[in-house]
Structure formats: structure tokens, C-alpha cells
C-alpha positions in Angstrom: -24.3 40.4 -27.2 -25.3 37.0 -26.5 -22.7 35.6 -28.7 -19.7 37.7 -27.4 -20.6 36.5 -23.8 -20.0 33.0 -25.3 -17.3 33.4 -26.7 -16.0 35.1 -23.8 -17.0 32.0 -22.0 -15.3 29.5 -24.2 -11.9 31.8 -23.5 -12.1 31.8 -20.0 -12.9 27.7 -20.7 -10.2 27.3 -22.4 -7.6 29.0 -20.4 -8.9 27.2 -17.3 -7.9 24.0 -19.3 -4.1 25.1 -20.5 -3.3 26.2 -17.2 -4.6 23.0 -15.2 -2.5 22.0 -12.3 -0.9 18.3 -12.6 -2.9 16.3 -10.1 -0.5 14.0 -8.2 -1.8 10.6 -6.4 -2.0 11.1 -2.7 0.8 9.1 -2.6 3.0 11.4 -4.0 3.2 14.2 -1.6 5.5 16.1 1.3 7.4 14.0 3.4 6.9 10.8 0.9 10.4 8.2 1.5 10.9 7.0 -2.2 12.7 3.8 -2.5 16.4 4.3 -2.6 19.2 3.5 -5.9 16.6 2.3 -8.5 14.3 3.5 -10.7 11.1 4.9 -8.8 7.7 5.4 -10.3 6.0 8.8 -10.5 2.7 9.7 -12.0 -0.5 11.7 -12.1 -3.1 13.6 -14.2 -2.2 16.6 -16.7 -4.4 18.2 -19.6 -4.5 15.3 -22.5 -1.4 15.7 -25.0 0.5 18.0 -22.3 3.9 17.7 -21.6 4.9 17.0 -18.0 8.3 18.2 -16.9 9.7 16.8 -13.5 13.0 18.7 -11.5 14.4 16.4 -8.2 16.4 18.4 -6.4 19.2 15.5 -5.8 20.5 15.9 -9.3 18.3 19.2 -11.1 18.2 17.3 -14.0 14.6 17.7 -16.0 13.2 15.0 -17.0 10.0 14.9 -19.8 6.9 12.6 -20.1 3.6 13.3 -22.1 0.2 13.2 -20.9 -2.2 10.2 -22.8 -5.5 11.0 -23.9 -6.7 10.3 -21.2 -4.4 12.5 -19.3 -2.5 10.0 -17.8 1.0 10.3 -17.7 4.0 7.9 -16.2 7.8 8.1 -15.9 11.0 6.6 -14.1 13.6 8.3 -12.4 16.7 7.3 -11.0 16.3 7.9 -7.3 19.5 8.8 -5.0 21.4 6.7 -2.1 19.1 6.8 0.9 20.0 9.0 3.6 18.6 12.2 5.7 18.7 14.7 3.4 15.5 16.2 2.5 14.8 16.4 -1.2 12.3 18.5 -3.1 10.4 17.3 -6.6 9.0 20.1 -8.9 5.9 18.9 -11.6 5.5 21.4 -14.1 3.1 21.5 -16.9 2.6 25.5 -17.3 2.4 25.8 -13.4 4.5 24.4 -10.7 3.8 22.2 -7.8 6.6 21.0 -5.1 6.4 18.4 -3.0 9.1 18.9 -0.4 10.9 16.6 2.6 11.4 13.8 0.7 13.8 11.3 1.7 15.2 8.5 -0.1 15.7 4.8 1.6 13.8 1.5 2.1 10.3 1.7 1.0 7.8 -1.7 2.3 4.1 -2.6 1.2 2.7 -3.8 4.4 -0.5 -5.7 3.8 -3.0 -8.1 5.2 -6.1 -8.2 8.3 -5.9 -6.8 11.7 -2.8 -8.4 12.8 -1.1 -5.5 9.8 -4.0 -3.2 10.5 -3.7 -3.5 14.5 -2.2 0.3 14.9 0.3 1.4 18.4 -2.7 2.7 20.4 -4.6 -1.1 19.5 -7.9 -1.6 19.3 -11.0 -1.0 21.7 -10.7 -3.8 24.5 -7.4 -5.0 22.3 -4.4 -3.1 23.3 -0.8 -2.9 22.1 1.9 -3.4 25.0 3.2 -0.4 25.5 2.2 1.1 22.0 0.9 4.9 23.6 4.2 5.3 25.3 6.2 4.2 21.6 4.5 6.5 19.8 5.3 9.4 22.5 8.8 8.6 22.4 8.5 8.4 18.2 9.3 12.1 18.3 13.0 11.6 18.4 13.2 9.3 16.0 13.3 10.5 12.0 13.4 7.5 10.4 10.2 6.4 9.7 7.1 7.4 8.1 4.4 5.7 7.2 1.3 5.9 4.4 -1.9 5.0 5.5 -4.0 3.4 2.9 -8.0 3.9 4.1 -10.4 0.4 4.4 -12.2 0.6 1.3 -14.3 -1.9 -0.9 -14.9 -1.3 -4.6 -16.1 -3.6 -7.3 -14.2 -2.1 -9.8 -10.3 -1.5 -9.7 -9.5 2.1 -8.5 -6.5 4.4 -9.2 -6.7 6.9 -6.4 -7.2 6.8 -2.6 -6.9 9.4 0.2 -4.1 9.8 2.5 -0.7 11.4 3.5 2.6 10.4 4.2 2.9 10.8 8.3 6.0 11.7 9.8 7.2 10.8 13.7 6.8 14.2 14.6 2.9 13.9 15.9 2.5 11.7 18.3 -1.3 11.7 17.4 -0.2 10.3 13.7 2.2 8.1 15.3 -0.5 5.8 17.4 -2.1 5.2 14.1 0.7 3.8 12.7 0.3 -0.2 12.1 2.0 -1.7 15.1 3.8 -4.8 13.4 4.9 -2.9 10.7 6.0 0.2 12.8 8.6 -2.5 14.6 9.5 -3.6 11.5 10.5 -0.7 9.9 12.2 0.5 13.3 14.9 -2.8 12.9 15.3 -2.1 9.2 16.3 1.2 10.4 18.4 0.9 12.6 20.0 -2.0 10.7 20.5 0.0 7.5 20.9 3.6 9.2 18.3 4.7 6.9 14.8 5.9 6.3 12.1 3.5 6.0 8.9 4.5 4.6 5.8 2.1 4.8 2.7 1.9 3.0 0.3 0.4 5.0 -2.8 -1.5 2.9 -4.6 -3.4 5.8 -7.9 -4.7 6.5 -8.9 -6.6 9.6 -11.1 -9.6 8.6 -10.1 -9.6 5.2 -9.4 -13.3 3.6 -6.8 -13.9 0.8 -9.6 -13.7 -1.4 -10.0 -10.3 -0.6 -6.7 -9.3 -2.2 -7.5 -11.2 -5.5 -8.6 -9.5 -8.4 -11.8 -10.5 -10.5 -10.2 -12.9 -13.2 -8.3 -15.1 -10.7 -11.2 -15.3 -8.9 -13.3 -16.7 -11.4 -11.2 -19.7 -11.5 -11.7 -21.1 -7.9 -15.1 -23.0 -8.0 -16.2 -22.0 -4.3 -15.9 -18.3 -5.1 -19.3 -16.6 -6.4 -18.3 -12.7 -7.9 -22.3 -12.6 -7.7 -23.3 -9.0 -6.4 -25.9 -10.4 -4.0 -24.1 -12.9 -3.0 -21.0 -11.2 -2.1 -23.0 -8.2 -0.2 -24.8 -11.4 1.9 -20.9 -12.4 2.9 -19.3 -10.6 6.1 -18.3 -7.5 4.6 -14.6 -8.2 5.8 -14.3 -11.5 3.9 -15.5 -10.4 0.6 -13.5 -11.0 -2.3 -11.6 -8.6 -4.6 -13.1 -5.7 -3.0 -9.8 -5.0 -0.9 -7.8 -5.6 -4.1 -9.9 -3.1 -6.6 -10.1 0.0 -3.4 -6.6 -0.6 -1.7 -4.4 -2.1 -4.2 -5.0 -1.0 -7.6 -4.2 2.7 -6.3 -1.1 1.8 -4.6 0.2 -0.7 -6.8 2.5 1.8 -9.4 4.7 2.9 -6.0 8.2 1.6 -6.3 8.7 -0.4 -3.2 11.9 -3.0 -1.8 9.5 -5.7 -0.9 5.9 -7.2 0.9 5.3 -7.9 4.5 2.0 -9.6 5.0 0.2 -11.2 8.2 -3.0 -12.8 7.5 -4.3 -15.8 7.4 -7.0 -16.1 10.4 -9.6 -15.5 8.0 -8.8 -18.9 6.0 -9.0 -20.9 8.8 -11.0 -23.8 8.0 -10.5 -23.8 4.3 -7.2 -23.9 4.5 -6.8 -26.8 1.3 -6.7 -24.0 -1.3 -4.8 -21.2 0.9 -1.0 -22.1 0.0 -1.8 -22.1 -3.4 -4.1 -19.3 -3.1 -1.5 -17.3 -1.2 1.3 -18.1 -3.7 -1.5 -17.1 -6.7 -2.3 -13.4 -4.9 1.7 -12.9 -4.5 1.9 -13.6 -8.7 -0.5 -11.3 -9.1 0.9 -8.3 -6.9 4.3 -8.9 -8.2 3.3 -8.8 -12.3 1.0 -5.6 -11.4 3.4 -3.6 -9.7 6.1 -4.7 -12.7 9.2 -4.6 -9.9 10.0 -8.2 -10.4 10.2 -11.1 -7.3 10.7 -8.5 -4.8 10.9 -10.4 -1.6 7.6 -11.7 0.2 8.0 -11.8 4.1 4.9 -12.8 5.8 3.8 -14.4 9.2 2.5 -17.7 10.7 -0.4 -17.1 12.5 -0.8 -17.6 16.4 -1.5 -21.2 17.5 -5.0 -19.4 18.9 -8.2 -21.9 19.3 -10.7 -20.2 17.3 -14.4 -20.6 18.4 -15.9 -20.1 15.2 -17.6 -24.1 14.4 -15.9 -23.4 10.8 -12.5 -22.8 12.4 -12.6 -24.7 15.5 -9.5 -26.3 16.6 -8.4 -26.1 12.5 -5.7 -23.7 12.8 -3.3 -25.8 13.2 -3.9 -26.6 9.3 -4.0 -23.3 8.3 -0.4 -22.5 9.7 0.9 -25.7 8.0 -0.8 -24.5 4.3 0.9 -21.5 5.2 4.2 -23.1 6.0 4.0 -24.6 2.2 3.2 -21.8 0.8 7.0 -21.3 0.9 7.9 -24.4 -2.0 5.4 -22.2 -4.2 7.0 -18.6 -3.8 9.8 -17.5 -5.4 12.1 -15.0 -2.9 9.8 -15.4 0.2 10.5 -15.7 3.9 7.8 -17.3 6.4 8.3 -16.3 10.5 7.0 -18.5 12.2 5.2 -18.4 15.6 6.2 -19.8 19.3 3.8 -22.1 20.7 1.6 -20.4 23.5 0.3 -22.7 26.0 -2.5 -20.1 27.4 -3.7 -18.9 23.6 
């Protein structure tokens, strides 16, 4: 008796195995905007050894990838023009999931500390001009949707993270959308006439160090990847930790380009940040394997910072910044107005 229940066990085992689910990244879900004309990125989990089929609606063709031993599985498809119509994408490996609403367009990794991370509503005691009354009025506009990668540190790469793709619909969802790159995304728009979707990987505090993985780091002699040491730093300025929890999950998502504002954190060492800056863009650009997609990032405000290790030394920072541009191939720098009052 003992026997048959086992084996009756190992059955039920190993039907629970064959008919497994794919597991998609939360990345890839409803009302996703995948990046338009070119060959987009789509991946997940399956049983080892399984075949993954994958049906887009904009052309019903099926399309065939395996699953590694690991389970791992990856493929390019040829996405369509952007535009409003809703598509659907069917993963099938013995049973069917759909993702549905998804729109094709202009897809932009938005990255960097608070001044990315800052959403429409603001901050407590910080607030966004205007940002409650832009995200109320957000409900009549379709165009842009926007990922939310959550502030995470790991000391070890990652290759998942939570989140959803948030439509304009909710005006809730809308005030947590990152405020720079919300206005951003609402000119590419309305410049194109198409979708913009944003993925949002920000973390206020963090330094350029932050977004650097473990062997780069070990090259810059003022760096210690020392676990004690790096847990007695301010938890927003450690490096790689940003890069291993917020990157490494997002970094297979086909994208048109970078927008980055940071900087504020580097004040006062600001020798090694153009260099630095140009090394973390290298890095991005080989992992996510899309080429020298452009690289648009900010100057930083012309703010007097308190701080005795930043005092009156921003100034230096913006012009490490401003060469940063001779070291980065297809790269844009916007600079700031002087502000007598900051």
C-alpha cells in the first residue's frame, strides 16, 4: 500500500512538472509598451528542455525557443510600427498565458538618485509644481506608461524584481510616476505621436558607484567591496548594490535609449566621476547587448551643498560631468541655468 501511494505521489509530481506555467519577468505583463520596429527581447522560466512557443497578435506568426537546463529560455521578435493599437502575446509551453494591451513605440531606461526617483506628487516637505494636478489630468492622455523598478540593494546580481506596467488611467499610479521622466516621455510623445513607455530604475542618494557592478569596482583604489565596510557606508551611496537589485533584472528589456540625472552624490570627488560615468555607461550598454543607444543625462543644479565634503564643490562636479561627454560615444548632456537664489 505504501508503495502504490508513492508511486501515486511521483505521478501527481510529475504531472505538476509537465504542465508548469511559463513564469514571465514582471516586466513582461499587461499593458507593457515594447520598443517599436526592431527586434525586442522576451524571456522567462519554463520546465528544463521544454519548448516555449510565443503567438503576437500583430502578425500570428509562432515563433519557438527552448528552455536551458536551467529553465531559462530567451528569444527575439520583430516588434511592429508603434502606434495605438493594443496587441496581445500568447506563451505556451502545454498551457497558455496572455498578456494583453500591449502597445508598440518608444521604450526609455530612466535611471539615477532622487532627481529620477522624485515622483509627480514629490516628496514629504519637497513638492513637485503642480505634479497632483498633472497626474489628475493624466487620465486623458494614453500615451504613456511607465514601469516602476522598486529601491532594492543586493550583493549579488538579481534576475527578477516586482512591479507592473502602470497605465494613465489611475490617477493614484500616475503621482507615482518619476516626475522628470513623466515630462520627458510626454514631449517624446507628442513629438513622435506615439506611445512611450518608461522603465524607471531610481534611487535617491545613490552615487555612480552604485550602478557599477563588482569587477569594475575592484579597479578603483578608493572603493572597498568589503561587507562591513560597505554596510558602515550610508546605505544610499553603497556601491554595486543598485546595480546587482535594479539593473541586472531589467537589463534584457529592449529599450531606444538612457536618461540619467545624478550626480549630487559625487560631489566632492568629482576627479574620478567623468571617467567613472563614461565606465558605468560601457557597462550598461555591453549588458543590455543593444549597441551605443543614446545616453541623455543632466547637469546638476548649481545648489551650495552644506555637506563639509561637498561644500561649495559643485561647481566641479558639473564640469566632470560636462567632460564626461569627450568620453561617451552617442551621448547628450542638458545643461542647467544658473540660479541666483539656489
Amino acid at each position: 500500500m505504501k508503495k502504490r501511494y508513492l508511486f501515486c505521489a511521483i505521478l501527481l509530481g510529475c504531472a505538476a512538472i509537465v504542465s508548469a506555467k511559463v513564469k514571465l519577468p514582471s516586466l513582461i505583463c499587461d499593458n507593457m509598451v515594447i520598443q517599436q520596429k526592431t527586434d525586442v527581447k522576451l524571456w522567462g522560466k519554463a520546465n528544463p528542455g521544454s519548448e516555449v512557443s510565443i503567438t503576437p497578435s500583430w502578425n500570428n506568426r509562432t515563433f519557438t525557443c527552448k528552455a536551458d537546463n536551467d529553465g531559462n529560455w530567451l528569444i527575439k521578435i520583430a516588434s511592429p510600427e508603434g502606434g495605438f493599437t493594443p496587441y496581445e502575446i500568447t506563451f505556451d509551453d502545454g498551457e497558455r498565458t496572455t498578456i494583453k494591451n500591449v502597445l508598440a513605440g518608444e521604450v526609455w531606461l530612466a535611471s539615477g538618485q532622487s532627481n529620477m526617483e522624485m515622483p509627480l506628487k514629490g516628496f514629504p516637505g519637497c513638492c513637485v509644481k503642480n505634479g497632483v494636478d498633472e497626474a489628475i489630468a493624466a487620465s486623458d492622455i494614453k500615451s504613456v506608461r511607465m514601469f516602476n523598478v522598486p529601491k532594492k540593494q543586493s550583493y549579488e546580481p538579481e534576475t527578477e524584481c516586482e512591479g507592473r506596467w502602470m497605465t494613465t488611467e489611475n490617477p493614484i499610479d500616475v503621482m507615482e510616476f518619476s516626475a522628470t521622466a513623466w515630462y520627458y516621455a510626454l514631449s517624446v510623445s507628442r513629438a513622435l505621436h506615439l506611445p512611450v513607455g518608461i522603465v524607471n530604475c531610481s534611487y535617491g542618494g545613490a552615487s555612480v558607484e552604485s550602478w557599477t557592478n563588482k569587477e569594475l569596482l575592484e579597479t578603483y583604489p578608493d572603493i572597498s567591496l568589503k561587507k562591513d565596510d560597505i554596510e558602515n557606508m550610508t546605505p544610499w551611496e553603497r556601491p554595486m548594490l543598485m546595480y546587482n537589485a535594479m539593473f541586472c533584472p531589467v537589463k534584457n528589456y529592449t529599450v531606444k535609449g538612457i536618461i540619467w540625472y545624478q550626480g549630487e552624490a559625487n560631489v566632492g570627488r568629482h576627479e574620478t566621476y567623468a571617467q567613472r560615468l563614461a565606465n558605468m555607461v560601457e557597462l550598461w550598454r555591453k549588458e543590455m547587448g543593444l549597441g551605443e543607444i543614446p545616453f541623455y543625462y543632466v547637469e546638476i543644479a548649481p545648489y551650495s551643498y552644506d555637506e563639509p565634503r561637498q561644500h561649495e564643490k559643485s561647481a566641479y562636479l558639473r564640469e566632470a560631468q560636462f567632460k564626461a561627454q569627450s568620453l561617451i560615444p552617442n551621448v547628450s548632456i542638458q545643461q542647467t541655468p544658473y540660479c541666483e537664489n539656489c
